[in-house]
C-alpha positions in Angstrom: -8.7 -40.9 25.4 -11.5 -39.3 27.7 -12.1 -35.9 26.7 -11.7 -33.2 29.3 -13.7 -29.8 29.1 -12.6 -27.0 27.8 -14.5 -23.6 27.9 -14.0 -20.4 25.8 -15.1 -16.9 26.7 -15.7 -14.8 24.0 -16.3 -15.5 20.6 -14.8 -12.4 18.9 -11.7 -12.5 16.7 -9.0 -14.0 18.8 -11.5 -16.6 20.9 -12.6 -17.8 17.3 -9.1 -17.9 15.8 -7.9 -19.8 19.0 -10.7 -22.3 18.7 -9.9 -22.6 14.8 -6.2 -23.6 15.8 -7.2 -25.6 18.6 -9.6 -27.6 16.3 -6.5 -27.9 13.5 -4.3 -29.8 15.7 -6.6 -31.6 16.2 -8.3 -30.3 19.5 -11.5 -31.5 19.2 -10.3 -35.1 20.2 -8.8 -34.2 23.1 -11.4 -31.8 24.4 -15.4 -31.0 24.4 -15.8 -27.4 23.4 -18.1 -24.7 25.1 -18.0 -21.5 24.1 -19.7 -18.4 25.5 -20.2 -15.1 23.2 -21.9 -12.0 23.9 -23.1 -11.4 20.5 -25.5 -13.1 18.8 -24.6 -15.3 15.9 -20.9 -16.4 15.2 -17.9 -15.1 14.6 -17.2 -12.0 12.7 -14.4 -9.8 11.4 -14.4 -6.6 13.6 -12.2 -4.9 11.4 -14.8 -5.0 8.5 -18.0 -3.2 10.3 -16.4 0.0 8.5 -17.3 -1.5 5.3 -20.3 -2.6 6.4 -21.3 0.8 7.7 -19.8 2.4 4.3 -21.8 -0.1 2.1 -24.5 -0.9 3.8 -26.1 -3.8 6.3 -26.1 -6.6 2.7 -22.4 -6.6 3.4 -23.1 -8.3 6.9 -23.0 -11.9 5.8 -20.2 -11.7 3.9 -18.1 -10.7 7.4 -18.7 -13.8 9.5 -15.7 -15.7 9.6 -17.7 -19.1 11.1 -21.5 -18.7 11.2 -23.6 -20.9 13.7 -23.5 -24.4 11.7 -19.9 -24.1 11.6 -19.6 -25.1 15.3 -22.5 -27.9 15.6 -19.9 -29.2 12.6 -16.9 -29.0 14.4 -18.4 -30.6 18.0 -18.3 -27.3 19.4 -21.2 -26.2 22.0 -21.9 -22.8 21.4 -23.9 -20.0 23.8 -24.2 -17.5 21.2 -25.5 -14.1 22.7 -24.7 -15.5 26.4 -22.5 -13.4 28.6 -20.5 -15.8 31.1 -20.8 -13.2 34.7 -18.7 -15.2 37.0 -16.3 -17.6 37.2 -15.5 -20.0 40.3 -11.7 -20.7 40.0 -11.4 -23.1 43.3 -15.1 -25.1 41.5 -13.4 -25.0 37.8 -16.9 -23.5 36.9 -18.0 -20.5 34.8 -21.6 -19.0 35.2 -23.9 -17.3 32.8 -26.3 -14.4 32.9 -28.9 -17.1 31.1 -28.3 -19.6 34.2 -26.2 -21.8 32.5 -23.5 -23.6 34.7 -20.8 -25.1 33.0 -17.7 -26.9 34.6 -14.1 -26.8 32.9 -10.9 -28.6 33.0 -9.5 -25.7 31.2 -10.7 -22.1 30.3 -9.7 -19.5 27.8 -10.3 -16.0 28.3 -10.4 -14.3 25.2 -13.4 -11.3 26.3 -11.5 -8.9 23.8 -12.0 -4.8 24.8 -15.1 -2.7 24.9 -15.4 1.3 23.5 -14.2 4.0 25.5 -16.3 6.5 26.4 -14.6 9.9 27.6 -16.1 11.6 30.5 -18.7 14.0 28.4 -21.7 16.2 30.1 -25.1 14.5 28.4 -23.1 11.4 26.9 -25.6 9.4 28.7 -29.2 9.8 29.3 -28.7 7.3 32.2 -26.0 5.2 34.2 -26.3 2.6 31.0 -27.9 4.0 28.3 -26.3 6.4 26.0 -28.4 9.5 24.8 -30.6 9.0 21.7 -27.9 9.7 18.3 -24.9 8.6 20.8 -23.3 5.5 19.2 -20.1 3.4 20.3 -18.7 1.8 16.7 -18.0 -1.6 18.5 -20.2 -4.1 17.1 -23.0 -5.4 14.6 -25.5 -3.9 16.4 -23.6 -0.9 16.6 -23.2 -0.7 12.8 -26.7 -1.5 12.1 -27.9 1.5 14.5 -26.0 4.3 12.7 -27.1 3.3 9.7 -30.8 3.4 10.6 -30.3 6.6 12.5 -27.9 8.3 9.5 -31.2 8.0 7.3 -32.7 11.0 9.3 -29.5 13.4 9.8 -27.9 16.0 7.5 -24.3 15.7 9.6 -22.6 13.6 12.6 -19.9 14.7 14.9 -17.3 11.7 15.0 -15.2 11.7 18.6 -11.8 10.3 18.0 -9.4 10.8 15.0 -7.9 7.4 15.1 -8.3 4.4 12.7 -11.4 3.6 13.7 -13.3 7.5 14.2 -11.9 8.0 10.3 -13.3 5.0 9.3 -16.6 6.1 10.8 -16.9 9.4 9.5 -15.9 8.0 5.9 -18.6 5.5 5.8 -21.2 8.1 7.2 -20.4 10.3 4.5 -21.2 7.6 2.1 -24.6 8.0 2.8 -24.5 11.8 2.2 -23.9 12.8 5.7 -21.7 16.0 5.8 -18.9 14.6 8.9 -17.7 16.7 11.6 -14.5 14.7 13.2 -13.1 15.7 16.6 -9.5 14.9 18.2 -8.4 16.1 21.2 -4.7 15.4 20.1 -2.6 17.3 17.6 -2.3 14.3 15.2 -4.9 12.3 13.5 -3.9 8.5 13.7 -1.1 9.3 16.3 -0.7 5.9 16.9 0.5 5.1 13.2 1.6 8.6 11.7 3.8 11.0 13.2 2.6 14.6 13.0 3.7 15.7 9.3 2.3 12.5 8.4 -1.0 13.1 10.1 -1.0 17.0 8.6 -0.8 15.6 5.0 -3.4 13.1 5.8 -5.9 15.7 7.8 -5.3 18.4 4.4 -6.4 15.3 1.9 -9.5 14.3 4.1 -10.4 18.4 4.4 -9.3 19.0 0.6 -10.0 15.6 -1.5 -13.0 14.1 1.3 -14.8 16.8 2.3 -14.4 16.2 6.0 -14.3 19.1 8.7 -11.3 18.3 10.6 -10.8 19.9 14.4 -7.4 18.6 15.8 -6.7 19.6 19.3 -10.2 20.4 20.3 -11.9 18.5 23.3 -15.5 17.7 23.4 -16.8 18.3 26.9 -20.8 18.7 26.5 -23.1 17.3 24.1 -26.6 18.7 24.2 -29.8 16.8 23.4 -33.6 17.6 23.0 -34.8 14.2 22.9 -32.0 13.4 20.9 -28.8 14.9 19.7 -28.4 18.5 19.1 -24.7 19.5 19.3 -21.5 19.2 21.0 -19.5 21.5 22.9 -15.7 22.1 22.6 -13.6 23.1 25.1 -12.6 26.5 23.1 -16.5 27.2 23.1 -17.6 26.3 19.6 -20.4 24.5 19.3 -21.2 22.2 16.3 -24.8 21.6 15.0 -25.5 17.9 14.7 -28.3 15.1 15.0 -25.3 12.1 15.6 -22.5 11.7 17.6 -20.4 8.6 16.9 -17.6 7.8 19.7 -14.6 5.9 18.7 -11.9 7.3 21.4 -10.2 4.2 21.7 -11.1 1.0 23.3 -10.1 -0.9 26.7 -9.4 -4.3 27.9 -12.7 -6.6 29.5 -11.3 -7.8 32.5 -13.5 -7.4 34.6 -13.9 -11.6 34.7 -10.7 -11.5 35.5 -10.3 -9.1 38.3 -13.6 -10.7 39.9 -12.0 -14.3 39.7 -8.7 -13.3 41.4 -6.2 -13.5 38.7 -3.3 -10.8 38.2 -4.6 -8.0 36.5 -2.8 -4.6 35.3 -3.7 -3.2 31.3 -4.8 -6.9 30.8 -4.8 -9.8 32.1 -1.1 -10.9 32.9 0.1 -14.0 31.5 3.4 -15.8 30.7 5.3 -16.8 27.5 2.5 -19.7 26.9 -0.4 -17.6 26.9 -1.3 -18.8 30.5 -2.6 -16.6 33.6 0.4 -16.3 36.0 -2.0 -17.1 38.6 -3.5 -20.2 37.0 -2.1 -22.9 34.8 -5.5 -24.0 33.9 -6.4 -20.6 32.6 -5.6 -19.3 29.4 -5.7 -15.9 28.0 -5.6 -14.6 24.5 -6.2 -11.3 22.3 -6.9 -7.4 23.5 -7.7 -8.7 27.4 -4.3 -10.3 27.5 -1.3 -8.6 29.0 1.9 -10.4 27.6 5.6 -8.6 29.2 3.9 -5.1 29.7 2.0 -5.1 26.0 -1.3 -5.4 25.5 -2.0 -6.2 21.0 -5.2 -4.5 19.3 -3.3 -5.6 15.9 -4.4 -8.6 14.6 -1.2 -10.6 13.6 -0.6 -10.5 17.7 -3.2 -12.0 18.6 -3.2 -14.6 15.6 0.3 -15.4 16.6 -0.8 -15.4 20.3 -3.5 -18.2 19.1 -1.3 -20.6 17.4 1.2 -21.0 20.5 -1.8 -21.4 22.9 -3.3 -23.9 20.8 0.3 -25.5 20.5 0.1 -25.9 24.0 -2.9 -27.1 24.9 -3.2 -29.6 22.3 0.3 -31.1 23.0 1.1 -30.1 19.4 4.1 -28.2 20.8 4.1 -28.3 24.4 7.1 -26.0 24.2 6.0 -23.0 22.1 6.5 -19.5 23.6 5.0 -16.3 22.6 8.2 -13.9 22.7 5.6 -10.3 21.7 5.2 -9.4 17.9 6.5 -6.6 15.8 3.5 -4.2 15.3 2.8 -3.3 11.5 -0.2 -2.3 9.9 -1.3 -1.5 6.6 -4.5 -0.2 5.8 -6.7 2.3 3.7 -8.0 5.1 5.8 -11.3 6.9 3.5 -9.6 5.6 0.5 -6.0 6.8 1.4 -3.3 4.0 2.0 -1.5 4.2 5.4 1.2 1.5 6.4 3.3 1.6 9.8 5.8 -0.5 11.4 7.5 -0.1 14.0 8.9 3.1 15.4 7.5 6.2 14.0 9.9 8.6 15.0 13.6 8.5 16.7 13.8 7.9 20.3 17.9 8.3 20.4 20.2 11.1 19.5 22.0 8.8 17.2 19.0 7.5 15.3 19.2 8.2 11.3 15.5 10.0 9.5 15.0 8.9 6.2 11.9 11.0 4.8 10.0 12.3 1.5 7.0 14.7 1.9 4.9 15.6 -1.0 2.1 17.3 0.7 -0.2 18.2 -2.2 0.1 14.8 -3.9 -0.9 13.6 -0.2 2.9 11.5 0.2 5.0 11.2 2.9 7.4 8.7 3.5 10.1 8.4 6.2 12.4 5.5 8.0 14.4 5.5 11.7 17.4 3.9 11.4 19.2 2.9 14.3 23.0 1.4 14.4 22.7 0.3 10.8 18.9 -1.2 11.3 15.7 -0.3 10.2 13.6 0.2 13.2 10.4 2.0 12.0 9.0 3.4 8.6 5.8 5.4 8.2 3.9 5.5 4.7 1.3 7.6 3.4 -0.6 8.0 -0.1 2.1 5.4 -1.3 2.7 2.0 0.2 4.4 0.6 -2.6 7.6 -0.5 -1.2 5.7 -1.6 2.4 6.6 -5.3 1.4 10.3 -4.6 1.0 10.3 -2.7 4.3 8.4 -5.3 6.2 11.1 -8.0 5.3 13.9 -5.6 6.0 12.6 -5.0 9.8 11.4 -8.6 10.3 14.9 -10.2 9.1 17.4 -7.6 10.1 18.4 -7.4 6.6 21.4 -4.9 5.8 20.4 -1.5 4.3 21.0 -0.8 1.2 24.3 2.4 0.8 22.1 4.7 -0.9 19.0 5.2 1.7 16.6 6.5 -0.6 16.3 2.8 -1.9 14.1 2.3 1.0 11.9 5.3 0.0 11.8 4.0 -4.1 12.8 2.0 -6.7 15.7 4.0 -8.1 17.1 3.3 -11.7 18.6 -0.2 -11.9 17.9 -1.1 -8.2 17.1 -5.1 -8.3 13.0 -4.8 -8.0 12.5 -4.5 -3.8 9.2 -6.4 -3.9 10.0 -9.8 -5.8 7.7 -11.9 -3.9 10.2 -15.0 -4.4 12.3 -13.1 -1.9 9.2 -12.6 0.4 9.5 -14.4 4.3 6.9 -17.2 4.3 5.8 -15.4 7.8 4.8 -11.7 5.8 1.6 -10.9 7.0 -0.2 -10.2 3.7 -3.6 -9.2 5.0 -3.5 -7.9 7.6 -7.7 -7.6 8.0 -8.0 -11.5 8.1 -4.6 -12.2 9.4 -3.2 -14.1 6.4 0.1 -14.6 5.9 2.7 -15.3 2.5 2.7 -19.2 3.1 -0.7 -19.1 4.2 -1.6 -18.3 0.4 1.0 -20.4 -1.0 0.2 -23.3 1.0 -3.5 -23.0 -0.3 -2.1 -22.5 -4.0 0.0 -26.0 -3.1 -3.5 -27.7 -1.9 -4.7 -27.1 -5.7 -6.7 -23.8 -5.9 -4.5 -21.7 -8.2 -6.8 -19.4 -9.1 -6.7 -15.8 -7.6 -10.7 -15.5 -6.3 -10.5 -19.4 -4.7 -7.4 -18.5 -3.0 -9.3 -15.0 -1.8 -12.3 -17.1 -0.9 -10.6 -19.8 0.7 -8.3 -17.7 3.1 -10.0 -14.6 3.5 -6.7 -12.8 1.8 -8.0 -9.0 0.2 -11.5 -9.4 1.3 -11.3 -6.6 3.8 -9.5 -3.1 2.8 -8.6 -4.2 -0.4 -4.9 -2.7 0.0 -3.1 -6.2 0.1 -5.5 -7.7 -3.0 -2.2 -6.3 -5.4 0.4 -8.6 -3.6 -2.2 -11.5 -2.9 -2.2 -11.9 -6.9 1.0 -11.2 -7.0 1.6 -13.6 -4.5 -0.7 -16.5 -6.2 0.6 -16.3 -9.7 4.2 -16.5 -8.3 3.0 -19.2 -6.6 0.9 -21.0 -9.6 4.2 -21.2 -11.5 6.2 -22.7 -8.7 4.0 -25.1 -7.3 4.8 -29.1 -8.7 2.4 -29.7 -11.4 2.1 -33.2 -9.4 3.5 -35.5 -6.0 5.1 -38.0 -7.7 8.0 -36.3 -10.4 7.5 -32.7 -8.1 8.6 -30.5 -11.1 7.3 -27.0 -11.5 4.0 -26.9 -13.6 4.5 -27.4 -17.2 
């Protein structure tokens, strides 16, 4: 078979994923592989810079998911720290900011989202550069600047009280820095909690962490002699500080897009097989893609979103579809465990609330029902029964007559998280996108043991909140699996 070119651009979390799948069919037969990244190196997990910045830059290594050698061995041509600036749709060619020239049969966009900055007075010293002890929390370099600059300052000032802007201030104070953290909004993590939820949350980072929480404050100046000196609110206060870190939310790169002509709205817009409407040779994945109105920052989408593309560019499947995903996360915000699925409050007159608030052990714990359905739950300080509810959402399962077994484990209740019971397709980790039969398929291969499973999939080595059920998970596993091919009895 002659091998036709295939191009990727971006070599962030979903680009590398989709190359991974592609490569597992196996892709690298039918195709020769560019790929264009911005950053130097190879791929790493995004979602792990906050425990780089927490820990300190000798966790870097251990966050690339496929250094450099990993694509000279897999056939794949890689432009590491090479930004592709233009691409000639009519020509099938994409062009670099290096010079490079390189023709494609078929292209992947996969350019991910950059920070966003809000519209602040003295946010930038210029038109590009951001004023000394400004920092986005994007990337590597990124991470490796606060660090060096937190060595100098007594307290930061972290813009956004999201996932990400906790994350920040939590690793800052790690290093001794006393953490200012700003939200315009009424409710930290507004996207995950609802607002009791994110006032039981703000009083254990204020009480437990140490953090100075201002919710419902806007920054609009931040004043600099040379370098940071404080920021502005909107009400007038002004807060002392030599570091401002900025994590307000990202958006979509499209700008490749726009520029080359293809439909563009949030994202990028394409259809059910993860192509451009515009374009069947060009294929779109991760936070630049726009799929029935959504655009994913989760990462099961976009893993999801990877493994029908690849599907269908490899043949494996020429008929997969990407129908959206359920959004779910589970995480650990500065040490307090948060999970979420979908809605987090009701949107109907006739929706059911299910909740539990123990504000001063830092719980809270509610479910929307709808016609006899779970349709949302939202978990904080105790994310015990997340499994159960995950499975309950997924599958449509029937709820149990007294609701509160959705909240605990009452008295003789049948044990909710029995992992036997667990759908193959449970997103377990949701840092490195592993799934339930991801684990058990590695357990199958022959690695029983609970740190080779971890270190070959990648399960509980970000967070740590899912390392509980990935044991779990594994031992279950262990005991099932056929102690050999030919009489396929359980072990033993």
């Amino acid at each position: 078979m002659t091998r036709k070119d295939l191009v990727v651009i971006g070599n962030g979390m979903a680009g590398a994923r989709a190359l991974e799948e592609i490569i597992a069919r196996p892709g690298a037969e039918r195709f020769r592989i560019t790929v264009f990244g911005d950053e130097p190196g190879g791929s790493y997990n995004r979602i792990l810079l906050s425990r780089v910045l927490a820990e300190g830059p000798d966790e870097i290594d251990d966050i690339y998911l496929n250094p450099v050698d990993w694509y000279a061995e897999h056939d794949v041509t890689l432009y590491p720290g090479v930004r592709v600036v233009r691409i000639d749709r009519p020509g099938r060619k994409v062009f670099a900011d290096d010079g490079t020239v390189v023709g494609y049969d078929t292209l992947i966009i996969a350019t991910g989202s950059r920070s966003a900055f809000p519209p602040i007075d003295g946010m930038w010293s210029d038109d590009a550069t951001l004023t000394p002890g400004v920092f986005g929390f994007r990337t590597i370099d990124d991470t490796a600047a606060m660090l060096d600059h937190a060595r100098d300052v007594p307290n930061a000032v972290v813009i956004g009280g999201g996932l990400l802007g906790l994350e920040a201030a939590h690793g800052l104070q790690q290093h001794g820095v006393d953490v200012h953290v700003v939200q315009s909004g009424p409710v930290l993590m507004s996207r995950q909690l609802d607002a009791e939820a994110g006032a039981i949350l703000r009083r254990v980072l204020e009480r437990d962490h140490g953090m100075h929480v201002h919710t419902g404050h806007r920054p609009v100046a931040i004043r600099s002699a040379g370098s940071v000196t404080a920021v502005l609110l909107a009400d007038g206060t002004v807060i002392d500080t030599g570091m401002v870190v900025v994590a307000a939310g990202t958006r979509p790169n499209v700008g490749l897009g726009v520029a080359a002509g293809l439909t563009v709205e949030r994202g990028i817009v394409v259809d059910d097989r993860m192509r451009s409407v515009d374009d069947p040779d060009v294929y779109v994945v991760g936070e630049c893609a726009q799929h029935r109105g959504e655009v994913y920052g989760l990462v099961a989408p976009l893993w999801e979103q990877a493994a029908v593309l690849a599907d269908v560019l490899t043949g494996a499947d020429p008929d997969a579809e990407y129908h959206g995903s359920r959004t779910a996360t589970k995480l650990k915000v500065a040490g307090v465990d948060v999970a979420s699925m979908g809605v987090r409050a009701p949107e109907g007159e006739d929706d059911e609330v299910v909740r539990y608030s123990e504000p001063k052990r830092g719980i809270h714990k509610s479910v929307v029902l709808r016609d006899g359905r779970l349709v949302g739950a939202t978990l904080l300080g105790d994310t015990s029964k997340v499994a159960y509810l995950q499975q309950v959402l997924d599958r449509g399962l029937p709820l149990p007559e007294d609701r509160a077994e959705l909240l605990f484990t009452l008295s003789g209740a049948a044990p909710a998280e029995d992992v036997s019971e667990m759908d193959g397709s449970t997103q377990v980790c949701n840092c490195s996108g592993v799934s339930k039969e991801e684990i058990v398929a590695c357990v199958e291969g022959g690695e029983t043991s609970v740190p080779g499973v971890v270190a070959a999939t990648r399960a509980g080595t970000g967070c740590g909140t899912c390392r509980g059920l990935v044991e779990r998970i594994v031992t279950w596993a262990a005991e099932s699996a056929p102690c050999c091919a030919a009489c396929g009895h359980p072990a033993g």
